[in-house]
N, C-alpha and C positions, 0 to 999 in steps of 0.2 A: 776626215773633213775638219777643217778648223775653225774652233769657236770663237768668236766676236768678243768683244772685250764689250760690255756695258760699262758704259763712260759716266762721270759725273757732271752734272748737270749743273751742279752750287754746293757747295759747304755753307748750312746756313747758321747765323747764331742765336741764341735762345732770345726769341722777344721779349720783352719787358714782362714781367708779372703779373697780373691781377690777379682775385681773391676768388674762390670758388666758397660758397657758405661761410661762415668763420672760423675756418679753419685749414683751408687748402690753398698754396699760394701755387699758381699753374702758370707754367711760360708754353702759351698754345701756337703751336707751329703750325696747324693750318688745320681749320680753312679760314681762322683771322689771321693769326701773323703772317704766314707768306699764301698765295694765290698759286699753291700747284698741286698739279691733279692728282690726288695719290688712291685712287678709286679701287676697291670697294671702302678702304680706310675712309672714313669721314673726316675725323678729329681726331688729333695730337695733343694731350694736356700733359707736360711734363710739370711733376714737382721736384725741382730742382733739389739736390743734396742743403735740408738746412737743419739747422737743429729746433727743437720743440720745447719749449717751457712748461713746466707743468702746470697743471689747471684744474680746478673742480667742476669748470661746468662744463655741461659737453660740447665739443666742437666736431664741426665737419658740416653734413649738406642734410640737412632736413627731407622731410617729405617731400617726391616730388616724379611728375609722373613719364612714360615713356613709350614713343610707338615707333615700328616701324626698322628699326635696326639692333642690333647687340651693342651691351658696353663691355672692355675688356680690362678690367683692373689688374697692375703687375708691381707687386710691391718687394723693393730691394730694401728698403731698410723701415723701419718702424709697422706700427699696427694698427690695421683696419677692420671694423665690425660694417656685418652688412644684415640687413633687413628686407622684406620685400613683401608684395601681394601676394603672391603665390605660395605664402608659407615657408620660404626658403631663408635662411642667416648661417652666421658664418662667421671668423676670421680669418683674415688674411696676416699671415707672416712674412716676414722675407722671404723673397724666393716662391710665393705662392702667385696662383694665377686664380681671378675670379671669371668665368665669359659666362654673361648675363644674356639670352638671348629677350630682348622684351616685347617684340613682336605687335601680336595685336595689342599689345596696354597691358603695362605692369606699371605700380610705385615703389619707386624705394627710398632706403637713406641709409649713407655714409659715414660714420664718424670714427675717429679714432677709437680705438678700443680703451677700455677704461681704464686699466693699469697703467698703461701708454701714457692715456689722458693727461694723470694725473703726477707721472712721474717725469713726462717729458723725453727728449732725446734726438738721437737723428733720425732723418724722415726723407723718403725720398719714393716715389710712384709715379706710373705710368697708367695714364686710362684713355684708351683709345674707344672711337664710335666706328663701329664694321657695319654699313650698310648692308642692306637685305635687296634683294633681286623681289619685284613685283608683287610676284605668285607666291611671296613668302613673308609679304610683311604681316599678315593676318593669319599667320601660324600660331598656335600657342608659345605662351611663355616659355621656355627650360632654364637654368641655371646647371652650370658645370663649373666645380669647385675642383684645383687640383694644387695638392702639397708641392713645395719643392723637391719632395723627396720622392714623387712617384712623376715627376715629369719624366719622359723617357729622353734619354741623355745618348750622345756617340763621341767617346773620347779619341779626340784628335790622335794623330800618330805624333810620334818622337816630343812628347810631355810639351804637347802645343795649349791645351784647355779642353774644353767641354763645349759641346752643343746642348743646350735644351731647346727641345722640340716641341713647341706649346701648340701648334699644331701646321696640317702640311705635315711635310718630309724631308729627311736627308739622309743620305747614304743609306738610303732601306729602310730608316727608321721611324716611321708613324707617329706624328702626334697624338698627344692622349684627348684635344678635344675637336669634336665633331663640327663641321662648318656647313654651310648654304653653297658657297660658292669656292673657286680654287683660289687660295692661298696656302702664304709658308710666315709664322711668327715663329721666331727665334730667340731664344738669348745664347749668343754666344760667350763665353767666358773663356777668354785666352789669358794665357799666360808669355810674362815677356819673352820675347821673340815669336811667342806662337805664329803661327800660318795657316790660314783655311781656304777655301776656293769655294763657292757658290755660282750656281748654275741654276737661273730661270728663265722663263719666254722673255724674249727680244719686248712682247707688248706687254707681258707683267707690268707696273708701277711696282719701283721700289726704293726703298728709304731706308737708310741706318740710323742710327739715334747711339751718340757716345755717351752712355750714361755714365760710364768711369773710365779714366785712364786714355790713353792716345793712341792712335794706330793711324796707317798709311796704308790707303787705297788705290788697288793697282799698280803698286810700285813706284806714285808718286804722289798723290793727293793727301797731305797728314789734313787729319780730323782729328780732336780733342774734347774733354769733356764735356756736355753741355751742346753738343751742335747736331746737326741733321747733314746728314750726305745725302744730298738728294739726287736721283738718277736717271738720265735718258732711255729712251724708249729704242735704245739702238744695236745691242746687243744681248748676251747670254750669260757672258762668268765675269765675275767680281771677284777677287782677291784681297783680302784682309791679313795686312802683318801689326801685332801688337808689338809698341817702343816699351810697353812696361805692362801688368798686369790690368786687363782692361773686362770692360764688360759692355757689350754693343745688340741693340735692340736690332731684329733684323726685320722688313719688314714688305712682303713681298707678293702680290694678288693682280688675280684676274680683272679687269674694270669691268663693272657693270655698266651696261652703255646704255642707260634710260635717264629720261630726266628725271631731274631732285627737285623735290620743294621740302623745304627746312623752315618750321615756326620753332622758338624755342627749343623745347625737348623734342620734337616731332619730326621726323623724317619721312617724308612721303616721295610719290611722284607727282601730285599736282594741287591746286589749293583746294579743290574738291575735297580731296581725302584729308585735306591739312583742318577742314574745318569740321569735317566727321567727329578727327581724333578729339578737338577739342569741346566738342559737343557730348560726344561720349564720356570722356574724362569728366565734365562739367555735370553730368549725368548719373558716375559713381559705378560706370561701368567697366574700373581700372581696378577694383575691389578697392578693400579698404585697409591703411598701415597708423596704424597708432605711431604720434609724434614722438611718444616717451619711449 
């Protein structure tokens, strides 16, 4: 039987910047910059490749609180400390992955790690919002921390690159983190000329994100650094060839087909729940996260 080519729907390019706290510049490809459905994925915030000055005071995103879906931090170059209600912290290195599930109400905060802080450098991250299905936004909190070095990886044949499998699967090989609903995050990391083939449901949503280097999609669509490949809902396999060494966010899920209602941090299904959360929060029922 022959597989359907899932076509591209737009190469899009990185929106204009704005400021996340003082210290995260993010080009948000959607749900502000472009208006397309990439469901269960909420939010795209890329920090584009820039360099970092060094600094003594701290930067990044303060306190601040969370319901109703996970946030998924993916850091290629510089370093991040994380904080939380639940007791949980961290650094993030290159190549690490943070998934935050915050459910019923966690807070936290963000800043460059201190060394980092103060030494400055290049800086470049990914943090996406993974909406949660209904019956699952008033789960407890979890966080799952994973090195780059314990991602489970499937080395391409004939010295194409590497898959890391952040979670979902490819060619048998299970991601290392645990999800709500069916999806596939990937970092693919090819090498010039490499080649790979991906294969998801026709109704999947899915999206590439060029975070380095150039590649051609399907045999004709070139994508470069900085952009979004965004995809129709019309087919099964995608093919990926890198012009030079590259590294491509893959990004690929089931839609959850219920309404959203979104107040700031908060992601619900309807304003009902939208003013619980903020009632509770308001309440101190998100526990408590010292600013320092």
């Amino acid at each position: 039987m022959e597989t359907c080519v899932k076509s591209v729907s737009a190469v899009l390019d990185a929106p204009l910047p704005n400021r996340v706290g003082n210290g995260f510049r993010v080009n948000n490809f959607f749900p502000r910059g472009y208006k397309i459905c990439m469901s269960p994925f909420f939010m795209l915030d890329f920090n584009a490749r820039t360099e970092i000055k060094g600094a003594n005071e701290p930067r990044g995103v303060g306190v601040h609180p969370h319901r109703g879906f996970e946030t998924v931090t993916i850091a290629y170059h510089g370093v991040i400390a994380h904080h939380d209600s639940a007791g949980n912290s961290g650094v993030i290195y290159p190549g690490d992955v943070q998934w935050m599930t915050a459910a019923r109400g966690i807070l936290h905060k963000e800043y460059f790690e201190q060394r980092f802080n103060e030494t400055g450098g290049v800086f470049q991250m990914v943090q996406l919002w993974v909406n949660l299905p209904a019956k699952d936004k008033m789960s407890p909190p979890k966080y799952q921390a994973v090195k780059q070095a314990d991602l489970k990886k499937y080395d391409l044949p004939a010295n194409g690159g590497t898959i890391e499998i952040i979670a979902g699967d490819y060619a048998g090989v299970s991601g290392s983190v645990s999800t709500f609903t069916a999806l596939q995050v990937y970092n693919a990391r090819l090498l010039k000329e490499g080649e790979v083939v991906f294969n998801f449901p026709a109704h999947f949503n899915t999206g590439f994100l060029v975070v380095e280097g150039k590649v051609t999609i399907n045999g004709s669509q070139a994508a470069i650094e900085n952009q979004f490949v965004y995809f129709k809902n019309d087919g099964e396999q995608i093919s990926v060839k890198a012009s030079q060494n590259s590294v491509v966010l893959v990004l690929s899920g089931e839609p959850i087909d219920e309404p959203i209602a979104q107040y700031g941090p908060f992601l619900m299904n309807n304003q009902e729940e939208l003013q619980q959360a903020i009632s509770d929060y308001n309440e101190g029922r998100f526990g408590y996260l010292d600013e320092e």
